[in-house]
PyMOL Python script that loads the backbone (N, CA, C, O; Angstrom):
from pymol import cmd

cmd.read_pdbstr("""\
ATOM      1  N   UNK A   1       0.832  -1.182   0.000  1.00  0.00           N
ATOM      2  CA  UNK A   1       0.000   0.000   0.000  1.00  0.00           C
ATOM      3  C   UNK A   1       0.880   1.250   0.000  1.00  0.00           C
ATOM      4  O   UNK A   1       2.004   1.324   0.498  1.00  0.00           O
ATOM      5  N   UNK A   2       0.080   2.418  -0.754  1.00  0.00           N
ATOM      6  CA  UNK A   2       0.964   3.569  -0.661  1.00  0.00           C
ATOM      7  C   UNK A   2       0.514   4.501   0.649  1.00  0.00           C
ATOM      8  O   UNK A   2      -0.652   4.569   1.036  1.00  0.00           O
ATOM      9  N   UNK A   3       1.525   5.139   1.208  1.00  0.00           N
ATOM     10  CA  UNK A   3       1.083   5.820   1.958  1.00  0.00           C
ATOM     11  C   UNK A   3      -0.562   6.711   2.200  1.00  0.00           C
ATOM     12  O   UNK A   3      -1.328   6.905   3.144  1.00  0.00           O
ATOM     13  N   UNK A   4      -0.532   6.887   1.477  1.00  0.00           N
ATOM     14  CA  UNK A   4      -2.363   7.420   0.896  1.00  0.00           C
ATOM     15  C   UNK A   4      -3.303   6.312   1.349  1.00  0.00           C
ATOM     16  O   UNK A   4      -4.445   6.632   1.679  1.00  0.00           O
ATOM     17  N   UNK A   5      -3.001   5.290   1.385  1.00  0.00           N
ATOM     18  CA  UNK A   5      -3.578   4.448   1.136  1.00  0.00           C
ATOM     19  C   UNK A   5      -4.190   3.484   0.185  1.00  0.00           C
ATOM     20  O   UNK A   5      -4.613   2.371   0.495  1.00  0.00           O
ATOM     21  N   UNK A   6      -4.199   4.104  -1.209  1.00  0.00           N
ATOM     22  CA  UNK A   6      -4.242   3.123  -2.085  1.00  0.00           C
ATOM     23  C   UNK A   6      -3.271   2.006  -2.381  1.00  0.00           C
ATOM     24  O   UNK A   6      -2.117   1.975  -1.952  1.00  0.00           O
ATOM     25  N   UNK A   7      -3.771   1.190  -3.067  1.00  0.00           N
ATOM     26  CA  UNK A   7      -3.117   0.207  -3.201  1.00  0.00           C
ATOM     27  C   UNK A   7      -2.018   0.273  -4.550  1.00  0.00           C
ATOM     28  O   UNK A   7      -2.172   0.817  -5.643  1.00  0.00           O
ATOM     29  N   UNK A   8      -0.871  -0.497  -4.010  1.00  0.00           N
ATOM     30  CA  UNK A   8       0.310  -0.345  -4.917  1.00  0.00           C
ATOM     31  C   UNK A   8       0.485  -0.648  -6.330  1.00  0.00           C
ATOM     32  O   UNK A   8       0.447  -1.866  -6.160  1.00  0.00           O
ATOM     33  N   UNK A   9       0.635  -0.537  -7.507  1.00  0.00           N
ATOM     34  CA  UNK A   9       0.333  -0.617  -8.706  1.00  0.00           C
ATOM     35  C   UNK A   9       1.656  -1.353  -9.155  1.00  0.00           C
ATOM     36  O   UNK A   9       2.698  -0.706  -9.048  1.00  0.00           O
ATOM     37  N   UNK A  10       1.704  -2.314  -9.522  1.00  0.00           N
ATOM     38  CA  UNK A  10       3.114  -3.185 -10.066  1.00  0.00           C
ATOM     39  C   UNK A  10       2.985  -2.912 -11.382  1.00  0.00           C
ATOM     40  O   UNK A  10       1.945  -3.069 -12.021  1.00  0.00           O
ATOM     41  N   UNK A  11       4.316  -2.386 -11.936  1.00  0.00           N
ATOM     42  CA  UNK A  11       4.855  -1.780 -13.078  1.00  0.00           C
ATOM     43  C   UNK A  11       5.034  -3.270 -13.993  1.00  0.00           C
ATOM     44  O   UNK A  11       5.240  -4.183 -13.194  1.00  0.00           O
ATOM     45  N   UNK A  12       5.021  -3.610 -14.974  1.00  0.00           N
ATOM     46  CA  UNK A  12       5.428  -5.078 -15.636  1.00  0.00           C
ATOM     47  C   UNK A  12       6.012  -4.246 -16.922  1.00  0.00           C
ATOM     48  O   UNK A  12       5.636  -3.172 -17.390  1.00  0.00           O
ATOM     49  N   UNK A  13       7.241  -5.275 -17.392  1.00  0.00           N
ATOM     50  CA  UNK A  13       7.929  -4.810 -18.668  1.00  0.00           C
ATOM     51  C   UNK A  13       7.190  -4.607 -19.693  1.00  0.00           C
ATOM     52  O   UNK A  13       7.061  -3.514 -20.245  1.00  0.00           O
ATOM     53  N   UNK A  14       6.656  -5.634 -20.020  1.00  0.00           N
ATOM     54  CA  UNK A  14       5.350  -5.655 -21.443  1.00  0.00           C
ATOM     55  C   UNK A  14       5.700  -6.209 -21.940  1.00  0.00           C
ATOM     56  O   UNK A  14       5.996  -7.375 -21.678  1.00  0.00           O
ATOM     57  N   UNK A  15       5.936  -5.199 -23.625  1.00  0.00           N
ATOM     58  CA  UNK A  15       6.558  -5.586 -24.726  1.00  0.00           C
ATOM     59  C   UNK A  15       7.751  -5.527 -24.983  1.00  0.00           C
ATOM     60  O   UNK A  15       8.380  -6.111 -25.865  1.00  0.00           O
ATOM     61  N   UNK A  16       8.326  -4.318 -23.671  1.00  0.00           N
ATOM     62  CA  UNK A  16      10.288  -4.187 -23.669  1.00  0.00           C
ATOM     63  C   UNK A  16      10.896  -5.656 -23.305  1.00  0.00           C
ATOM     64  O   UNK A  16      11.988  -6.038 -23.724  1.00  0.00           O
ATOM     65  N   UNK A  17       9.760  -6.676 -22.196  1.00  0.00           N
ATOM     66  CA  UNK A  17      10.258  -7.776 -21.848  1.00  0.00           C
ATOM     67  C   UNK A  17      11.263  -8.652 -23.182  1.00  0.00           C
ATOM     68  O   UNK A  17      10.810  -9.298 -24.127  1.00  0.00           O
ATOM     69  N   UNK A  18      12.607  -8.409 -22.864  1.00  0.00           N
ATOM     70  CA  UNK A  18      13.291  -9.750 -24.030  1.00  0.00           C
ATOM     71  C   UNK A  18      12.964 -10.772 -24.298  1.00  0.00           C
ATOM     72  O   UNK A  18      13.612 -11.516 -25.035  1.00  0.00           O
ATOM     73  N   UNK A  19      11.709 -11.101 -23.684  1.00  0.00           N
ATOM     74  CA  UNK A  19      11.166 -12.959 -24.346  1.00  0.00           C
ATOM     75  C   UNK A  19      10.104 -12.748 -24.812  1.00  0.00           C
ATOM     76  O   UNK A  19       9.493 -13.760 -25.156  1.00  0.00           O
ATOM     77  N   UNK A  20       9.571 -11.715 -24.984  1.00  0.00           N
ATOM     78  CA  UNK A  20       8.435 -10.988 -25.682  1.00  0.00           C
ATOM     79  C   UNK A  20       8.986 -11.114 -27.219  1.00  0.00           C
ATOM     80  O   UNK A  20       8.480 -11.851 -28.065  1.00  0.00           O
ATOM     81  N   UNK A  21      10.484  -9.980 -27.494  1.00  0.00           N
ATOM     82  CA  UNK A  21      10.842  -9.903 -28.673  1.00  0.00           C
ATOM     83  C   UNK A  21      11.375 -11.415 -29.033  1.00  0.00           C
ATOM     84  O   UNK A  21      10.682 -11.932 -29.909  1.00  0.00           O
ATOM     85  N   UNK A  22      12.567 -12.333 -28.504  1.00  0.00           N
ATOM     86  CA  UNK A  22      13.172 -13.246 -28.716  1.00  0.00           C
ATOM     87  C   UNK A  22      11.834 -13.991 -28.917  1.00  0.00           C
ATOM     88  O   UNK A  22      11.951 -14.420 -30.065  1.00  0.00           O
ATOM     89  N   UNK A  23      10.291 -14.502 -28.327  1.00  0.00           N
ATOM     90  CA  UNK A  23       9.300 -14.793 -28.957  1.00  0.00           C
ATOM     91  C   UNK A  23       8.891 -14.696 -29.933  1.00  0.00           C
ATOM     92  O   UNK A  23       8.536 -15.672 -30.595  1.00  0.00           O
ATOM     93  N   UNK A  24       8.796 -13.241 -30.412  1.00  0.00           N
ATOM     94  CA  UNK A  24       7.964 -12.499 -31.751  1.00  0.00           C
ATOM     95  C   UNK A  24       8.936 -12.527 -33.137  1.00  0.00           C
ATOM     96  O   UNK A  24       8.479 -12.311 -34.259  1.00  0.00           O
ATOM     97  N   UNK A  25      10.057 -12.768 -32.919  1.00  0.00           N
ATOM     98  CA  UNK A  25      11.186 -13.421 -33.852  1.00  0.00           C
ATOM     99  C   UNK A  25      11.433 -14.710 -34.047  1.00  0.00           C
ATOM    100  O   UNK A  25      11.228 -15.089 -35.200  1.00  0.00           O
ATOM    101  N   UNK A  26      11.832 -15.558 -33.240  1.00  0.00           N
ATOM    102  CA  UNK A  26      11.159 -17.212 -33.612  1.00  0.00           C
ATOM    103  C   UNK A  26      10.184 -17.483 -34.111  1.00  0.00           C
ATOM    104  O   UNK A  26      10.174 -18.323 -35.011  1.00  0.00           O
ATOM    105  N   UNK A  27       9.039 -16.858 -33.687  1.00  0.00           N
ATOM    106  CA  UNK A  27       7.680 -17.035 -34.141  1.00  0.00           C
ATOM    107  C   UNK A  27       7.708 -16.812 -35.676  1.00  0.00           C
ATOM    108  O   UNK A  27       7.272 -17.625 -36.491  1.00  0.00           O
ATOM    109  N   UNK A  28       8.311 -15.532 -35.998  1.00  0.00           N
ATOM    110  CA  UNK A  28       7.971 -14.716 -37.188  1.00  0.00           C
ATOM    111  C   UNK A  28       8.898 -16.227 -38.104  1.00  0.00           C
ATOM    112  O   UNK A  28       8.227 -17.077 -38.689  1.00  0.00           O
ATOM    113  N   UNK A  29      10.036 -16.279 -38.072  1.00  0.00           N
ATOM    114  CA  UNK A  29      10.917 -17.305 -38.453  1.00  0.00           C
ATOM    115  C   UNK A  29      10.085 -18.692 -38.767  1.00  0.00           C
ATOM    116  O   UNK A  29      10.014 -19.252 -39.860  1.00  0.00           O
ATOM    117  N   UNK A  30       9.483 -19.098 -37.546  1.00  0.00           N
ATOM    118  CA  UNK A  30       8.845 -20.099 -37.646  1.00  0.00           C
ATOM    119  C   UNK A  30       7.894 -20.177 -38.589  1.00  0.00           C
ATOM    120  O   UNK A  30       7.935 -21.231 -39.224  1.00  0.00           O
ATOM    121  N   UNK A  31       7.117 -19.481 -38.875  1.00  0.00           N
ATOM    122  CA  UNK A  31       5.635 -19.319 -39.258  1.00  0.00           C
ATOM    123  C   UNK A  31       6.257 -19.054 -41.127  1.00  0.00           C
ATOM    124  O   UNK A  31       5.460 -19.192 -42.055  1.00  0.00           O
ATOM    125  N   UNK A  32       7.716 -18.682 -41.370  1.00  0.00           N
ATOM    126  CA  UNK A  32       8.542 -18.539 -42.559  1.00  0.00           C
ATOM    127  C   UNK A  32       8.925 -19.735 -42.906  1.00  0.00           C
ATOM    128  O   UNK A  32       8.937 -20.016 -44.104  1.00  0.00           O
ATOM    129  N   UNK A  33       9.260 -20.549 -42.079  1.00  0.00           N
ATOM    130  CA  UNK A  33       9.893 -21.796 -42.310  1.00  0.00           C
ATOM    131  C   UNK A  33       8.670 -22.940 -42.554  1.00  0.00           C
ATOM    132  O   UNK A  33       8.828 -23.804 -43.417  1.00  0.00           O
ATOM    133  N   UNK A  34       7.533 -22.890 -41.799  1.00  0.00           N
ATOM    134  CA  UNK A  34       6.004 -23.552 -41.819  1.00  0.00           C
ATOM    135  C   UNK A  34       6.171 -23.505 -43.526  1.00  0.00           C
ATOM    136  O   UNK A  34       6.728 -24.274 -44.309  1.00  0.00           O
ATOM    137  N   UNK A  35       5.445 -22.277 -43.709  1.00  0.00           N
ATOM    138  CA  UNK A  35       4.552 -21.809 -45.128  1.00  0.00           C
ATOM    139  C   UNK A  35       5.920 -22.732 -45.963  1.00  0.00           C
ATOM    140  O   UNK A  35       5.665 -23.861 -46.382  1.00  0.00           O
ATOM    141  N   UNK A  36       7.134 -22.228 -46.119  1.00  0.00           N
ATOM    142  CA  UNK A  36       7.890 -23.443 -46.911  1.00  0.00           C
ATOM    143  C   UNK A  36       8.319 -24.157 -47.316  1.00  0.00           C
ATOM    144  O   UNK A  36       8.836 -24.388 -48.408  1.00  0.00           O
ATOM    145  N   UNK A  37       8.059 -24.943 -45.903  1.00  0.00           N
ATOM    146  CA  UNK A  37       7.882 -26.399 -45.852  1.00  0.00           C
ATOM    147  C   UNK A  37       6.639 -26.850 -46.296  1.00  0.00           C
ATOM    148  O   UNK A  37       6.639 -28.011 -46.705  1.00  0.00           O
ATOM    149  N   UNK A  38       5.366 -26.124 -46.332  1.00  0.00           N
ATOM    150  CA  UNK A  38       3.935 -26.638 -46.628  1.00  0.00           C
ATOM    151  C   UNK A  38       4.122 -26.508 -48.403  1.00  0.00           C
ATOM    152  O   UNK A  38       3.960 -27.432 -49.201  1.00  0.00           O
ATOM    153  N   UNK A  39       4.506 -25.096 -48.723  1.00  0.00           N
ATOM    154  CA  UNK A  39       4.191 -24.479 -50.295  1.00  0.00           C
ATOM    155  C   UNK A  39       5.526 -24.807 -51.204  1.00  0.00           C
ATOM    156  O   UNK A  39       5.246 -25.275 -52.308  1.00  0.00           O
ATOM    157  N   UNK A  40       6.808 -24.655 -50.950  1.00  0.00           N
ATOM    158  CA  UNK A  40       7.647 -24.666 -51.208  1.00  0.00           C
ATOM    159  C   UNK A  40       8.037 -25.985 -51.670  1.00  0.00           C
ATOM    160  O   UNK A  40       7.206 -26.876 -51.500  1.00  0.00           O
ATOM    161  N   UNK A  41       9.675 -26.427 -52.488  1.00  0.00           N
ATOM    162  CA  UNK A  41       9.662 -27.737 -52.469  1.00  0.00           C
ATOM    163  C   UNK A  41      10.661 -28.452 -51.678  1.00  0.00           C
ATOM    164  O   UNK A  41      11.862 -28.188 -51.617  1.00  0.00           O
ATOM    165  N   UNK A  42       9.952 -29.502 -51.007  1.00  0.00           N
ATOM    166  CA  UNK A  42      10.681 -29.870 -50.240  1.00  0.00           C
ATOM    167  C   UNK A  42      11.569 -30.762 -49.806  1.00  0.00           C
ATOM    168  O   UNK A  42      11.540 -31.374 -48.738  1.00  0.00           O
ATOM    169  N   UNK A  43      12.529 -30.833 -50.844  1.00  0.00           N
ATOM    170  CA  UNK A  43      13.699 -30.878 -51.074  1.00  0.00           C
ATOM    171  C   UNK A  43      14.325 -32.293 -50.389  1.00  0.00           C
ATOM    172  O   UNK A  43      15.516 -32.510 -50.169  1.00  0.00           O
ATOM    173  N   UNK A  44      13.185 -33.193 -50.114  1.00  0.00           N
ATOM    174  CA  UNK A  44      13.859 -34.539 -48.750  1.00  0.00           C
ATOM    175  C   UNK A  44      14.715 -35.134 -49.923  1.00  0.00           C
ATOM    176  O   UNK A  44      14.369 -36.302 -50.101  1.00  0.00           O
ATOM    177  N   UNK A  45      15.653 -34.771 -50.739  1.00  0.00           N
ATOM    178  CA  UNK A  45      16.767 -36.099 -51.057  1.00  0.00           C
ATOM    179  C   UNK A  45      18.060 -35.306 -50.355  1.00  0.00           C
ATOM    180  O   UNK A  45      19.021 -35.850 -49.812  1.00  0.00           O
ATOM    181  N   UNK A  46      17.858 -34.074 -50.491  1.00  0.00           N
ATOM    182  CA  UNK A  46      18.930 -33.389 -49.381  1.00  0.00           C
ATOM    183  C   UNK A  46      19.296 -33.687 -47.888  1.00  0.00           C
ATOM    184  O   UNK A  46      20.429 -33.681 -47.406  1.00  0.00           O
ATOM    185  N   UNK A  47      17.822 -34.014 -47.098  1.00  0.00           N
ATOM    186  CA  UNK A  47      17.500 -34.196 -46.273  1.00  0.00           C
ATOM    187  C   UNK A  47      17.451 -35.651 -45.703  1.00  0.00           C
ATOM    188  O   UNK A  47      17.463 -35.675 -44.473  1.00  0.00           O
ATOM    189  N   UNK A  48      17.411 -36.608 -46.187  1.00  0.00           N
ATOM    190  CA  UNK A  48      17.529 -38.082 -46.518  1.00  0.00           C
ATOM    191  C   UNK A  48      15.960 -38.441 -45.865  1.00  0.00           C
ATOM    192  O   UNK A  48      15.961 -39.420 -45.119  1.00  0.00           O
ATOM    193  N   UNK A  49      14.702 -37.793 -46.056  1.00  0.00           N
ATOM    194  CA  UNK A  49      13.387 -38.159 -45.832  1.00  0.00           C
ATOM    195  C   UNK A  49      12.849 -37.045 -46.100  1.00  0.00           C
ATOM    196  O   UNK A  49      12.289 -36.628 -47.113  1.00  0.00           O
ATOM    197  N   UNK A  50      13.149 -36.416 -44.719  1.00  0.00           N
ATOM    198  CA  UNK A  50      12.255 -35.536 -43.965  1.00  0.00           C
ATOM    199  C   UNK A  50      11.859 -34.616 -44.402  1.00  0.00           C
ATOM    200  O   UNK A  50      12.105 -34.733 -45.603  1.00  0.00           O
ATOM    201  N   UNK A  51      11.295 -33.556 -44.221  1.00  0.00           N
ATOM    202  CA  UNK A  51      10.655 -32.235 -44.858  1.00  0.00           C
ATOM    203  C   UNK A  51      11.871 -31.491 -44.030  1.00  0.00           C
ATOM    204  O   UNK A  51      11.512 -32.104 -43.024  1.00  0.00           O
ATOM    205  N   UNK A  52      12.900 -30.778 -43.593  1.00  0.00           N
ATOM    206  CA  UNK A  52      13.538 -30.001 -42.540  1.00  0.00           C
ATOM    207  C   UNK A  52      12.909 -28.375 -42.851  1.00  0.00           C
ATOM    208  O   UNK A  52      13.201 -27.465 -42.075  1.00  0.00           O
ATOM    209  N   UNK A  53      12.275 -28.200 -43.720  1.00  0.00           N
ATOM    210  CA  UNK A  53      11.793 -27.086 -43.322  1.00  0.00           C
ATOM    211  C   UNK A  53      10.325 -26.872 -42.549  1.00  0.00           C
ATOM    212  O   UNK A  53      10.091 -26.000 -41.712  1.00  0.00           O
ATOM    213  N   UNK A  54       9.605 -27.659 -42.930  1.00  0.00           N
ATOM    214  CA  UNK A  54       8.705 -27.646 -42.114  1.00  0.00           C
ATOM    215  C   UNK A  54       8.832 -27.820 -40.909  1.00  0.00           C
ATOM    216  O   UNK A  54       8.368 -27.047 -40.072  1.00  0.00           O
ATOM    217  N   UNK A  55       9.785 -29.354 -40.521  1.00  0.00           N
ATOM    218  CA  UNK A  55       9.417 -29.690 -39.057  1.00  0.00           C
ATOM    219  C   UNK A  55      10.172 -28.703 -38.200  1.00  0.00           C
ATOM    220  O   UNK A  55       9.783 -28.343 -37.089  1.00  0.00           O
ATOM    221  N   UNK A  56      11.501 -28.207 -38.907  1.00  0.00           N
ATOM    222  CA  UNK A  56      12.408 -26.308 -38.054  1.00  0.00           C
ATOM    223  C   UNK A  56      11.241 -25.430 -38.019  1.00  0.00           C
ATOM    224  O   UNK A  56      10.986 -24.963 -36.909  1.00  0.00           O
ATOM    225  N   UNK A  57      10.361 -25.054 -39.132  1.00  0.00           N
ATOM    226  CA  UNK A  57       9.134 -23.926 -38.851  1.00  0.00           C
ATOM    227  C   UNK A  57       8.002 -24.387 -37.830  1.00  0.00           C
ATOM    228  O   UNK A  57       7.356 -23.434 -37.394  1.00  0.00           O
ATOM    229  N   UNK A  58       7.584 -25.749 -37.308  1.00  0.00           N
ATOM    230  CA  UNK A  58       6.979 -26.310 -36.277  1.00  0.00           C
ATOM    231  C   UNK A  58       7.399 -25.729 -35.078  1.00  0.00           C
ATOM    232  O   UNK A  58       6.939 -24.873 -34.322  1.00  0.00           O
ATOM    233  N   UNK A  59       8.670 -26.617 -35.123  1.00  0.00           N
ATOM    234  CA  UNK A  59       9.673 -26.134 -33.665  1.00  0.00           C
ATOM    235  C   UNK A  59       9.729 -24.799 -33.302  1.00  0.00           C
ATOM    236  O   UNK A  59       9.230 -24.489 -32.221  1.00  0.00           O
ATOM    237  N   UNK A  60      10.236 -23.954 -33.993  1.00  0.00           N
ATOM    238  CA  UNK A  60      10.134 -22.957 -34.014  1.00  0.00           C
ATOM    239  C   UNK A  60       8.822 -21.961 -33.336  1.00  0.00           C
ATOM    240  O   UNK A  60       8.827 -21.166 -32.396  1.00  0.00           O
ATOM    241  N   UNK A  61       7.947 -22.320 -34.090  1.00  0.00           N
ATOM    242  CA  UNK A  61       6.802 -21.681 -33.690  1.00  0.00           C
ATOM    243  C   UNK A  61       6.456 -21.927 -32.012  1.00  0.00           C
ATOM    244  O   UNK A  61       6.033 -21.023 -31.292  1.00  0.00           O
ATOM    245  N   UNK A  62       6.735 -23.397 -31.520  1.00  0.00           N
ATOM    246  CA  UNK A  62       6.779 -24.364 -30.561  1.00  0.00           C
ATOM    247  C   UNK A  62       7.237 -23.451 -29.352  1.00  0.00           C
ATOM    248  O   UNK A  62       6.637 -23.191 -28.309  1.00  0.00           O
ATOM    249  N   UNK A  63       8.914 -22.899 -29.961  1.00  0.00           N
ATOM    250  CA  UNK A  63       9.411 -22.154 -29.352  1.00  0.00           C
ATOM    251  C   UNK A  63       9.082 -20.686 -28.495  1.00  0.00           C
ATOM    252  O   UNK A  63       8.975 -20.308 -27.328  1.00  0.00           O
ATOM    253  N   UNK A  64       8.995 -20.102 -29.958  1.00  0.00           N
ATOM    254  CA  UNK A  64       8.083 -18.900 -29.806  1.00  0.00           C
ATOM    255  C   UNK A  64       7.263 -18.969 -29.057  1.00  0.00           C
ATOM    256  O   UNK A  64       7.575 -18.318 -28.060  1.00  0.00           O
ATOM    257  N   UNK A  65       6.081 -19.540 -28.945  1.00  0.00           N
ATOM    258  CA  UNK A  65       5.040 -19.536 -28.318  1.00  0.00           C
ATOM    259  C   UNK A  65       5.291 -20.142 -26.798  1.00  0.00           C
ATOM    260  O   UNK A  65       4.428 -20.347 -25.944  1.00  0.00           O
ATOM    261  N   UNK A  66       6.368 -20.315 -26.725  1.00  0.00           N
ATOM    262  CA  UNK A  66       6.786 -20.846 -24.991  1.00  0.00           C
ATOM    263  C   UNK A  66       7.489 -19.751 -24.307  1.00  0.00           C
ATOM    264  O   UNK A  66       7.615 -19.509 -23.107  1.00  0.00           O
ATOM    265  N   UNK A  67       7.943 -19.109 -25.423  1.00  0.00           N
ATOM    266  CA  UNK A  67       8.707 -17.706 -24.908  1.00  0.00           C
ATOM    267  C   UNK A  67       7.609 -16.867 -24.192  1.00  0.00           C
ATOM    268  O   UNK A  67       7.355 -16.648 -23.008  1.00  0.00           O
ATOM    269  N   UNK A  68       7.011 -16.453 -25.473  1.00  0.00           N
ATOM    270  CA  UNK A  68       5.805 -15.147 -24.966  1.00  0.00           C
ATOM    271  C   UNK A  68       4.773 -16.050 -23.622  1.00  0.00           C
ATOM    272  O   UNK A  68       3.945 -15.574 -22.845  1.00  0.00           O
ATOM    273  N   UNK A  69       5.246 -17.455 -23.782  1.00  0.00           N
ATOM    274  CA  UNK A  69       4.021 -17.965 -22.529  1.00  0.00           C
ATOM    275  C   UNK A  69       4.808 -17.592 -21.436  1.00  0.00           C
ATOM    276  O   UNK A  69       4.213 -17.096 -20.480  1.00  0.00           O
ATOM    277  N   UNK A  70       6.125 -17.735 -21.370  1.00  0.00           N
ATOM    278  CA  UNK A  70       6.822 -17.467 -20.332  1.00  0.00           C
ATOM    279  C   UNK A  70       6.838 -15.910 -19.834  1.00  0.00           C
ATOM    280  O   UNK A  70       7.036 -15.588 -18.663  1.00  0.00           O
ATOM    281  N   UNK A  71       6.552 -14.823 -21.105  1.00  0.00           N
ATOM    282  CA  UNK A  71       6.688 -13.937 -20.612  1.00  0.00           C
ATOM    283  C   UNK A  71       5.378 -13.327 -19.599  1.00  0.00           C
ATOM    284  O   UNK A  71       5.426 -12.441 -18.746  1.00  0.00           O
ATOM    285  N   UNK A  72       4.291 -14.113 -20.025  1.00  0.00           N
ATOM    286  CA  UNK A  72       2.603 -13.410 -19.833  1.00  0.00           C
ATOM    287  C   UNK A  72       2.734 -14.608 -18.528  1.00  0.00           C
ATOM    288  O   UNK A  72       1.998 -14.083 -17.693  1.00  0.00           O
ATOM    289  N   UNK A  73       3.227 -15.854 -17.910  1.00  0.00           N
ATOM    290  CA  UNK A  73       2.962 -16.181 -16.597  1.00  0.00           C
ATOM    291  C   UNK A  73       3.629 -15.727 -15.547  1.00  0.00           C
ATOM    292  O   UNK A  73       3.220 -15.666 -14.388  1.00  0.00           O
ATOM    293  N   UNK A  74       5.043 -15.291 -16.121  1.00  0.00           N
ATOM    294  CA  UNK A  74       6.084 -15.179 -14.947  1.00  0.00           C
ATOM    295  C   UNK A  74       6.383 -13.426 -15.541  1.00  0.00           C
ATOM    296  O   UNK A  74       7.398 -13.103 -16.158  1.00  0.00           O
ATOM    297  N   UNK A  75       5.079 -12.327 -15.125  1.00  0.00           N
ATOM    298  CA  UNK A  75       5.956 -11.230 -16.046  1.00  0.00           C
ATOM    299  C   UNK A  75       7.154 -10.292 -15.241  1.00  0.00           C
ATOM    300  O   UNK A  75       6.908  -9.966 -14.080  1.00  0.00           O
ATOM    301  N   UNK A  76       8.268  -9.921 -15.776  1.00  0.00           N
ATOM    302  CA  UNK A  76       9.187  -8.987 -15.012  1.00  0.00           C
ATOM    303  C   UNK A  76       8.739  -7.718 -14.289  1.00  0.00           C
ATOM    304  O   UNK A  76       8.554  -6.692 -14.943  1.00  0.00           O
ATOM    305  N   UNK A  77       8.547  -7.745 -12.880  1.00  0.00           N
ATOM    306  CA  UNK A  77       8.291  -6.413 -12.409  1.00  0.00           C
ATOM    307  C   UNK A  77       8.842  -5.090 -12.444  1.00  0.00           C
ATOM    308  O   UNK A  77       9.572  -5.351 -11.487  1.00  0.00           O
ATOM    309  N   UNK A  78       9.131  -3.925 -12.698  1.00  0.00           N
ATOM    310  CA  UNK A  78       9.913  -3.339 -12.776  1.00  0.00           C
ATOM    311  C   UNK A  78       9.423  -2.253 -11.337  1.00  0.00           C
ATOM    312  O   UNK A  78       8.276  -1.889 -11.075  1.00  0.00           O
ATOM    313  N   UNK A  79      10.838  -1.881 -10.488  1.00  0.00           N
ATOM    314  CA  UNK A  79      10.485  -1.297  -9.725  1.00  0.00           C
ATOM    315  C   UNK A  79      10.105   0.192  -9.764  1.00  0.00           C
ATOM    316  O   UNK A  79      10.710   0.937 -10.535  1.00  0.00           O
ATOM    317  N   UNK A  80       9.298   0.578  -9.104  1.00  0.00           N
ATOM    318  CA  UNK A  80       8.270   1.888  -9.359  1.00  0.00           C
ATOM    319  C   UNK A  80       9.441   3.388  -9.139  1.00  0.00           C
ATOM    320  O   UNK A  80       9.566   4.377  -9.861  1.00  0.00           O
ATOM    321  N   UNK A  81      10.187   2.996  -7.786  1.00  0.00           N
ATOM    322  CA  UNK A  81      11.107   4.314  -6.993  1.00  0.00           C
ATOM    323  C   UNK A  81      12.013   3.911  -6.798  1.00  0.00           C
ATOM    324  O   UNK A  81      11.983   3.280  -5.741  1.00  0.00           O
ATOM    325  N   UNK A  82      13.428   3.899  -7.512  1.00  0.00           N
ATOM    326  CA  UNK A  82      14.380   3.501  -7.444  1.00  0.00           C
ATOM    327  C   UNK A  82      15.259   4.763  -6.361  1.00  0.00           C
ATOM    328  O   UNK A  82      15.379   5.955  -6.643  1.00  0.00           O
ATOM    329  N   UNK A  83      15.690   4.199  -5.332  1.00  0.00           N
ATOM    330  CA  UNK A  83      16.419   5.016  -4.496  1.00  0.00           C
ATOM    331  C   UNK A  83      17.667   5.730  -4.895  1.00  0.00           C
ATOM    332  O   UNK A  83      18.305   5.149  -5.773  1.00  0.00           O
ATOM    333  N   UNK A  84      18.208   6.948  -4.422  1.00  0.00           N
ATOM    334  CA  UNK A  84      19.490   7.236  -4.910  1.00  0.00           C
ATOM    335  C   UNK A  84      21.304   7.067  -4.710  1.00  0.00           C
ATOM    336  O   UNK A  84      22.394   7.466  -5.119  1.00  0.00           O
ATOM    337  N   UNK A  85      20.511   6.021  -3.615  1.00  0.00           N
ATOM    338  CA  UNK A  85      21.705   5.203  -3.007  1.00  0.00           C
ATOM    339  C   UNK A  85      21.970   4.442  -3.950  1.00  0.00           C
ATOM    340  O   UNK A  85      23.078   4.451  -4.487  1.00  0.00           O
ATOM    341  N   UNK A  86      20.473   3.226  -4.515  1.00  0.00           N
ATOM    342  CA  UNK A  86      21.236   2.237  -5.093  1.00  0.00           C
ATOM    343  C   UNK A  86      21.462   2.811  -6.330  1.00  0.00           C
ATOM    344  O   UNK A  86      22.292   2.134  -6.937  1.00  0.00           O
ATOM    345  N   UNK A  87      20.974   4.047  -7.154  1.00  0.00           N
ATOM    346  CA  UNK A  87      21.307   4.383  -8.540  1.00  0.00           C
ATOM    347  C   UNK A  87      22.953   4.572  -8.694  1.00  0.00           C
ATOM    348  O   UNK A  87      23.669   4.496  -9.692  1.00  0.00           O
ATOM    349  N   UNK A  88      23.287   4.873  -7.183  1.00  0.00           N
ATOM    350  CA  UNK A  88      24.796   5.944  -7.579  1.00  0.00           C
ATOM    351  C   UNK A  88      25.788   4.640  -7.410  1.00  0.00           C
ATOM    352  O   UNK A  88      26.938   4.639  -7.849  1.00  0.00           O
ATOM    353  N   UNK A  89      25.100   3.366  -6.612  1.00  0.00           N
ATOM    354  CA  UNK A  89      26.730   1.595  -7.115  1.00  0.00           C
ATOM    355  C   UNK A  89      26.288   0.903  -8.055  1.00  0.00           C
ATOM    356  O   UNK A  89      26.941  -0.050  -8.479  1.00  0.00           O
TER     357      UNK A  89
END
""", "prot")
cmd.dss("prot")
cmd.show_as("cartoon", "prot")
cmd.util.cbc("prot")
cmd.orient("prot")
């Protein structure tokens, strides 16, 4: 509580959070690598089967989307009044 009495307002990073962006870039990657593994050709004698672009644009996305989950359950608080003791070590 603040002195006033209202109640304290916790600041959260957002979108500055780094697993927000490192999310929204895998993702973007992923969702690049999907479409050309689906549309594209896919190239398995290189690969000795597999599709590797698709199943990297899967993962990927996999990824991404564990990032930004991580960022929206566990989000970074940022503190509200930083003192001028600890600004000046």
């Amino acid at each position: 509580m603040t002195p006033n009495g209202t109640p304290e307002r916790k600041h959260q990073a957002g979108a500055f959070d780094i697993r927000n962006i490192i999310g929204g870039l895998i993702g973007v990657y992923g969702v690049i690598l999907t479409l050309m593994g689906l549309f594209g050709d896919p190239e398995t004698e290189k690969t000795g089967g597999p599709n590797a672009n698709l199943w990297a644009g899967l993962i990927m996305l996999a990824v991404g989307l564990a990032f930004i989950a991580w960022a929206r359950i566990r989000p970074v608080v940022v503190p509200e009044h930083v003192d001028s003791d600890d600004a000046a070590s």
